[in-house]
C-alpha positions, 0 to 999 in steps of 0.5 A, a space after each residue: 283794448 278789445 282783447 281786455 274787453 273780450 276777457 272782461 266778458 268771459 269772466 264776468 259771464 263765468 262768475 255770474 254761472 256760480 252765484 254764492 252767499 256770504 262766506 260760502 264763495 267756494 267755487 268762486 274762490 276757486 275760479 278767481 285763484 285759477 286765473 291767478 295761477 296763470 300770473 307769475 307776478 302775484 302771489 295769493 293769500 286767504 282772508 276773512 274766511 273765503 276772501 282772497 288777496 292778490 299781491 304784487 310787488 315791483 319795488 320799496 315803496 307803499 301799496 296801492 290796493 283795489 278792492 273787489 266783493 265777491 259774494 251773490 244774494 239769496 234770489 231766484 234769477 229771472 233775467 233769461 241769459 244763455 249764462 244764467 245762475 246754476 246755482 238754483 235760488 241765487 243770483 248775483 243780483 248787485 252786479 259783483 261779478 262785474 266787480 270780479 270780472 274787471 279786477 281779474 283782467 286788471 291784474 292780467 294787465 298788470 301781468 302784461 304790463 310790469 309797473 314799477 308799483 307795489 299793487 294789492 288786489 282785494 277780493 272781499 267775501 261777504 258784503 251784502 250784510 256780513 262784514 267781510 270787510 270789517 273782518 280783513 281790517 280787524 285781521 290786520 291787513 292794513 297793518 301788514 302792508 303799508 297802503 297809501 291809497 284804496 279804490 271800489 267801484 260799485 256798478 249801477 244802471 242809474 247812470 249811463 256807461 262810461 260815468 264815473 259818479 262820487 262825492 268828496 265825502 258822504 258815499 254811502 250810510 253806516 247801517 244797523 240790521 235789526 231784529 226785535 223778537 216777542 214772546 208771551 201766551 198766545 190764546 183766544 182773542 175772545 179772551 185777551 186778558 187772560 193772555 199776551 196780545 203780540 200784535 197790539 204790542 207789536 204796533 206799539 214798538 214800531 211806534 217807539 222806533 219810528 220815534 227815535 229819529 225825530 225825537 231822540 237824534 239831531 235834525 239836521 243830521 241825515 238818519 232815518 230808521 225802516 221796519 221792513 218785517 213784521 211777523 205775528 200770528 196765522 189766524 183772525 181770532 188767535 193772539 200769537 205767542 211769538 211776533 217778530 219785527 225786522 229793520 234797518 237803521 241809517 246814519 252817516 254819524 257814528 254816534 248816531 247809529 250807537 244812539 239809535 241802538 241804544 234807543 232800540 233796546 230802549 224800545 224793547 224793554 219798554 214794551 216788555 214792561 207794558 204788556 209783560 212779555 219777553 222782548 229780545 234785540 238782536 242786531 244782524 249787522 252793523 256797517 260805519 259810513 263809506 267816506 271818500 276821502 276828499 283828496 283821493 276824490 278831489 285827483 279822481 276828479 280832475 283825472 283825464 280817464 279818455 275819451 267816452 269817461 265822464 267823471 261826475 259828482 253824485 249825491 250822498 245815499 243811504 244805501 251801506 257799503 262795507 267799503 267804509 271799514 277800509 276808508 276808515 283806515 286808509 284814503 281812498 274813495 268807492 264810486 259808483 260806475 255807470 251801467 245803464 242803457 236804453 234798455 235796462 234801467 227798468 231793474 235795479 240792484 237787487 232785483 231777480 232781472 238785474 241787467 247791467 250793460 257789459 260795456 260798462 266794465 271797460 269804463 271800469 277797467 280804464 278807471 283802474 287802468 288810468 289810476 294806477 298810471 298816474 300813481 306810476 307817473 
């Protein structure tokens, strides 16, 4: 197995060079095809734009799909690797290159290997808040092949290598990305009733949106609405003529995150209507909960992935994951695969020094490894 773990890091480290944003993943589209040019058993197909999959095919029977993200984030790396970011201001910062890495060498296994087992490897583009996806169910893949069962891993360094953390059911939120722009006549703010105070009105609608969940959403239900921006003016006695606030919404019921939309527009209007401004909502992004299938999860459970793999359940989260599209249509179940160290649990996803542990690829690879073996057996 030391020659898988050798390829798991030589992709990994290739694919962290060449970070790139929602649906501009050229140059890692290029690599990712590279390597499948060398396996004769798979053929490749474009979806969702800059997204790939991978088909192989041994038999009459249903597919068994695997699902990678492909995407980086906007942030300037500050980990120091002898490997580090060329692309100057991106990072892949939530660990998809791992993600990458361990699907690639899966299929340079399945290549070696030959299983009597049809086998979709999914590279989807643009997770990080761009729906990539939704994009592929609504481009029908699911339609075009019949899949029995869909897997993820996401790595995280809040558990150590070698676990393997999920639930049976509540995996990650349903999210809304939110925006809400105001606009009136800015002025002296010696003079506030001959002009439109933005940051007064400003206050006043975060107050409405921090309403909506206690108020307008059953309590037992787990929601939960965040202003993270607030923009509006440059000056001590200037009132702005524009003022901007951005959110996030989080629900694992449907029909709360259409109420909460509803309740946002709601909000808007109300302010506009007081203060006699302009008020727009705009929503960047709508994600439905990642359910794990409880069956999928229940075997993932009581599967033997050799020794040094410790499968363990793990509480829901309010973090989204566009996973959830997928397991909308077909059984199957995302978990999170143990990353952390000694060492490296002081930044977590997201941040500009992100360091998962490489050893945790293996645990990952085993994962796949062992799962598609039991789907053989």
């Amino acid at each position: 197995m030391n020659n898988y773990f050798d390829r798991l890091v030589h992709h990994r480290r290739e694919l962290h060079k060449i970070p790139e944003t929602a649906y501009n993943e050229i140059k890692t589209g290029n690599y990712i095809r590279s390597v499948f040019e060398k396996l004769a058993s798979f053929r490749t197909e474009s979806v969702a734009r800059t997204g790939i999959i991978a088909v192989y095919e041994h038999g009459n029977c249903d597919y068994i799909a695997f699902r990678t993200d492909i995407d980086g984030l906007k942030i300037r790396e500050e980990t120091g690797f002898d490997f580090s970011s060329e692309h100057e201001g991106f990072m892949h910062a939530c660990g998809h290159d791992l993600h990458m890495a361990m699907m690639l060498t899966f299929a340079e296994y399945i290549e070696s290997t030959s299983p009597d087992r049809n086998i979709i490897l999914i590279f989807q583009p643009a997770e990080e808040g761009f729906g990539g996806g939704e994009l592929i169910v609504k481009e029908g893949l699911f339609e075009k092949y019949k899949v029995k069962e869909i897997y993820a891993l996401h790595n995280t360094v809040e558990f150590p290598v070698g676990t393997i953390a999920l639930n049976d059911g509540k995996m990650f939120a349903g999210t809304i990305e939110f925006e809400i722009g105001l606009e009136g006549k800015g002025g002296h703010a010696a003079v506030p009733h001959l002009n439109n105070d933005l940051v007064t009105a400003s206050v006043f609608l975060i107050n409405l949106i921090n309403s909506i969940v206690p108020r307008f959403l059953d309590p037992v239900h787990e929601n939960l609405i965040s202003v993270g921006m607030i923009h509006a003016g440059e000056a001590a006695n200037i009132l702005p003529s524009t003022a901007v606030i951005k959110g996030t919404a989080r629900s694992y019921y449907k029909d709360d995150l259409d109420t909460i939309k509803n309740k946002l527009k709601d909000a808007a209007n109300s302010v506009s209507i007081a203060f006699g401004i302009k008020a727009k909502l705009i929503i960047h992004s709508e994600y439905i909960p990642a359910l794990n299938s409880i069956s999928v999860a229940e075997k993932i459970k009581a599967t033997d992935f050799g020794k040094g793999i410790t499968v363990i359940d793990c509480e829901k989260k309010m973090t989204g994951e566009d996973f959830g599209f997928m397991t909308d249509r077909v059984p199957g179940a995302i978990a999170w695969l143990g990353a952390g160290n000694d060492v490296n649990t002081s930044f977590g996803l997201h941040h500009q020094s992100y360091n998962p542990d490489e050893k945790a690829m293996m645990a990952g690879f085993l994962y796949y490894k062992t799962l598609l073996d039991n789907v053989n057996s």
